[in-house]
Structures are given as structure tokens and as C-alpha cells.
C-alpha positions in Angstrom: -32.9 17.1 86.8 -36.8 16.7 86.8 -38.9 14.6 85.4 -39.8 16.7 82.6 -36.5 17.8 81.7 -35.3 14.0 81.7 -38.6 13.5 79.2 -37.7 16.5 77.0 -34.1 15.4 76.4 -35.8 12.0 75.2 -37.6 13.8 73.0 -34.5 15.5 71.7 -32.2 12.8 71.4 -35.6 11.0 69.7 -35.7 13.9 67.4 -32.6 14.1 66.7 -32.1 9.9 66.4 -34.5 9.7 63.9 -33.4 12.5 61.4 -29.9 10.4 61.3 -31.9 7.5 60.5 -34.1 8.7 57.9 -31.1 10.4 56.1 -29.0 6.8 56.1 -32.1 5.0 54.8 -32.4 7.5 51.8 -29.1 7.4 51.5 -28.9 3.6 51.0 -31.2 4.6 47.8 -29.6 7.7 47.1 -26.5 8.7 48.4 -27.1 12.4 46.4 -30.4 12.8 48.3 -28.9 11.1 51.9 -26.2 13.9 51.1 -28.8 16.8 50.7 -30.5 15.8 53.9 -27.9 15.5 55.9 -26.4 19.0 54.3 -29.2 20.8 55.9 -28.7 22.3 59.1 -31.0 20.2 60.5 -28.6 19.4 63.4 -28.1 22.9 63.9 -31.7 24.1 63.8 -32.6 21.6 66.4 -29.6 22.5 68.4 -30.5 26.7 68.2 -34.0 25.6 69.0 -33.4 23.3 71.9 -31.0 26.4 73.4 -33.4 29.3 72.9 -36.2 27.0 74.5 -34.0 26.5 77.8 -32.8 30.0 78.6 -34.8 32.5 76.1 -31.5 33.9 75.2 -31.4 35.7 71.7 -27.9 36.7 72.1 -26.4 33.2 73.2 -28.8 31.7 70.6 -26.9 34.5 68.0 -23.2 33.8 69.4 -24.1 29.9 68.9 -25.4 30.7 65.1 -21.9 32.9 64.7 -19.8 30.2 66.1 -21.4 27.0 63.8 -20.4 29.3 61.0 -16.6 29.6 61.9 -16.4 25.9 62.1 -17.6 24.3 59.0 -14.6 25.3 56.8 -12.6 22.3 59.3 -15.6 19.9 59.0 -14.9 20.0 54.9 -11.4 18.0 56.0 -13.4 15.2 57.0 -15.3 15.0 53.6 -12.4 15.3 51.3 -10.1 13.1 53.9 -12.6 10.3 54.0 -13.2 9.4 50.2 -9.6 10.2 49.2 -8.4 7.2 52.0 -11.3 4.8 50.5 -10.3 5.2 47.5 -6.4 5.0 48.0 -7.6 1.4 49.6 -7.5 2.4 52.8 -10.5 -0.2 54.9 -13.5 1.5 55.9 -12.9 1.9 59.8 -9.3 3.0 59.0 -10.0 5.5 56.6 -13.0 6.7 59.0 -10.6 7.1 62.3 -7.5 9.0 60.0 -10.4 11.3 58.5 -11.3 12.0 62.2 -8.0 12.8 63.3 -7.2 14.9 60.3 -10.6 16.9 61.1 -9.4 17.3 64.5 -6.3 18.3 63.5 -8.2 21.2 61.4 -10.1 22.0 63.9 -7.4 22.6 66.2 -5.3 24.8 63.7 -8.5 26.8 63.1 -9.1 27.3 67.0 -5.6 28.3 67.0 -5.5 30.4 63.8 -9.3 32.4 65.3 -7.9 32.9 68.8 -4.6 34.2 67.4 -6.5 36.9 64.9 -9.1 37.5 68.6 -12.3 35.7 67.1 -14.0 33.1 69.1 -14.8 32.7 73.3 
């Protein structure tokens, strides 16, 4: 890896860093507004943007876009997982490690469940 590749995934994991930052600090003021920023598909943007700028490839830049989609109906798990366990007493780390495993859990069954109706790599 050169030089300049090694400085522009800096810049990405930078880039990247700091919209997680900014949306935990508003968050610590407003958890509705931390919630809308990190709703956006900020992530995502950066993530189509980063892969079209490596390869100029519409269609893998397309497929990417097409796959994000199929997998945000398992990410919801983690959001309805992770409040129900706080509130039902579970501690904070706890609750955070079962909501990742029931996500996971999602996930696979969805990977599953797309491969099985032939939708997916």
C-alpha cells in the first residue's frame, strides 16, 4: 500500500471518526437529534463514495446500494433488543452484548431466508 493510499484511509477513518463523535455529543443534549444524525446514511454515503472513488465502478457501487437495503430490516433487532433489556434491568454492557447477539442472530436468519428465496451474492 502507498503512501497515499495509507493517507487517504486516514482521511476516511478521520471522516468517518468524527461524524460518530459529533452525533454522541448532540446526542448527550439531545438524544432525538443524536438519533436523527446517526439515522442518516451518513455511514453509507461515505462508504458508496469511498468505493466508487477506488475502482469507478457504477455497478458494484449499485450492487453495494441494493445490498445496504436488504440488511436494515435485521439492524432494527438491535434497536428494539437493546432498550427492551435496559429497561427489563438488564446492565448496560449486558444488555449491549445480548442486543448484538440477537442482531446477529437476525442477520443470520435473513442471509439464510435471501439465499434460500436466490437474493444476495
Amino acid at each position: 500500500m502507498g503512501i497515499l493510499a495509507r493517507v487517504e484511509l486516514l482521511l476516511r477513518a478521520a471522516v468517518s471518526g468524527a461524524i460518530v463523535a459529533l452525533a454522541s455529543e448532540v446526542a448527550r443534549r439531545s438524544t432525538l437529534l443524536g438519533a436523527v444524525i446517526v439515522s442518516l446514511p451518513v455511514t453509507s454515503m461515505l462508504a458508496i463514495i469511498w468505493l466508487y472513488r477506488s475502482d469507478r465502478d457504477t455497478e458494484q457501487v449499485a450492487s453495494f446500494a441494493w445490498s445496504i437495503l436488504w440488511v436494515i430490516v435485521p439492524s432494527l433487532v438491535f434497536f428494539v433488543a437493546l432498550p427492551l433489556f435496559l429497561r427489563g434491568g438488564v446492565a448496560f454492557w449486558v444488555s449491549l452484548v445480548l442486543a448484538g447477539a440477537a442482531t446477529a442472530a437476525a442477520y443470520g436468519a435473513w442471509v439464510l431466508t435471501g439465499r434460500a428465496l436466490g437474493v444476495g451474492d
